[in-house]
N, C-alpha and C positions, 0 to 999 in steps of 0.2 A: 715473355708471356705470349701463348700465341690465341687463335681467336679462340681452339676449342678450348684452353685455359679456361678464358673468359668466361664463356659460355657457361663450363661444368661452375665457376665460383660464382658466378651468379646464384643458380637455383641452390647452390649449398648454402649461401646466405641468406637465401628465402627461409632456407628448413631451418639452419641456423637461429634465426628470426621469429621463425613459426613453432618451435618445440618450443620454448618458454610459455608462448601464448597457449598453446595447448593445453601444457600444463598448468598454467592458471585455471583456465577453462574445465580442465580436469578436475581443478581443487573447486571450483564455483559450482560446480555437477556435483561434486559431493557435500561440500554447502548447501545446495540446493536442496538436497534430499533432508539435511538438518534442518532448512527452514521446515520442509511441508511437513513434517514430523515435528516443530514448533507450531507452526499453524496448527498442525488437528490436536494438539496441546491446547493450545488455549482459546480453542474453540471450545473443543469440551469442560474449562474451566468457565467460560464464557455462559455455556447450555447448564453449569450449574448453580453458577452464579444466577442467570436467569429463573432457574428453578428455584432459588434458594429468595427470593425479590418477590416471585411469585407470593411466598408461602409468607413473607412477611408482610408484603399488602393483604392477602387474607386473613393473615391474623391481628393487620391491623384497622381493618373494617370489623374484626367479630369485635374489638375491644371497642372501638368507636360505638358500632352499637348499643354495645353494654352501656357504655357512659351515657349514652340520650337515654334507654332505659332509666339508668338509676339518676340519671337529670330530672327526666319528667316523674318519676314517683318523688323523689325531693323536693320539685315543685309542688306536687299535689301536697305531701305535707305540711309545707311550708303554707298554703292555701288552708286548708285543717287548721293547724296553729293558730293563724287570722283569725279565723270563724271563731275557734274555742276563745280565742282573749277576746272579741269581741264581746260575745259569751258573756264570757265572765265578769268582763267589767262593768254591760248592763246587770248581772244577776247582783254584785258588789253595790249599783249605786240601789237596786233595788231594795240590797237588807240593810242597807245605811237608810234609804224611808222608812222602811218596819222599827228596825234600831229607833229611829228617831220621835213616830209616832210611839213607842213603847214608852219609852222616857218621858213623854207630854204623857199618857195614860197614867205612870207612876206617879209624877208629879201631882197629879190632880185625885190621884187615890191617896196623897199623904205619903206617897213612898221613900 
């Protein structure tokens, strides 16, 4: 083997060496382009996702509100109800007195 031997097997086992890697590098370049076409995939699944979050926290604040609405008229009824049995059970012990003077009235008429 003489030196230009050498010389020329040298850089041929550089190329030797380096066309593999290229072609990795080739195939990672075209990967590459699969990923950023994966990225703007689910980015855009991402941006609907978001938008789709969006539309469910606002429609679950309208329901939330709905609920304190029909909370507070429930209350308020429920406050109503109190008042009327209050109501009622002074009016009840009121005709249980009439009732009962009635009955002393009959009694004493011979009833």
């Amino acid at each position: 083997m003489t030196a230009t031997d050498a010389t020329l097997r040298h850089p041929l086992q550089l190329l030797s060496g380096i066309i593999p890697k290229m072609q990795a590098l080739a195939d990672q370049c075209g990967d590459h382009e699969d990923v950023v076409k994966e990225i703007a995939t689910l980015r855009a699944q991402r941006d609907v996702l978001k938008r789709d979050l969006a539309a469910v926290k606002q429609e679950f604040a309208e329901r939330e509100a709905g609920l304190k609405k029909v909370t507070h008229q429930a209350s308020e009824k429920a406050k109503e109800c109190e008042r009327l049995d209050t109501e009622i059970r002074e009016k009840n012990a009121l005709l249980n007195s009439v009732n009962a003077a009635m009955n002393k009235v009959r009694q004493q008429v011979g009833g």
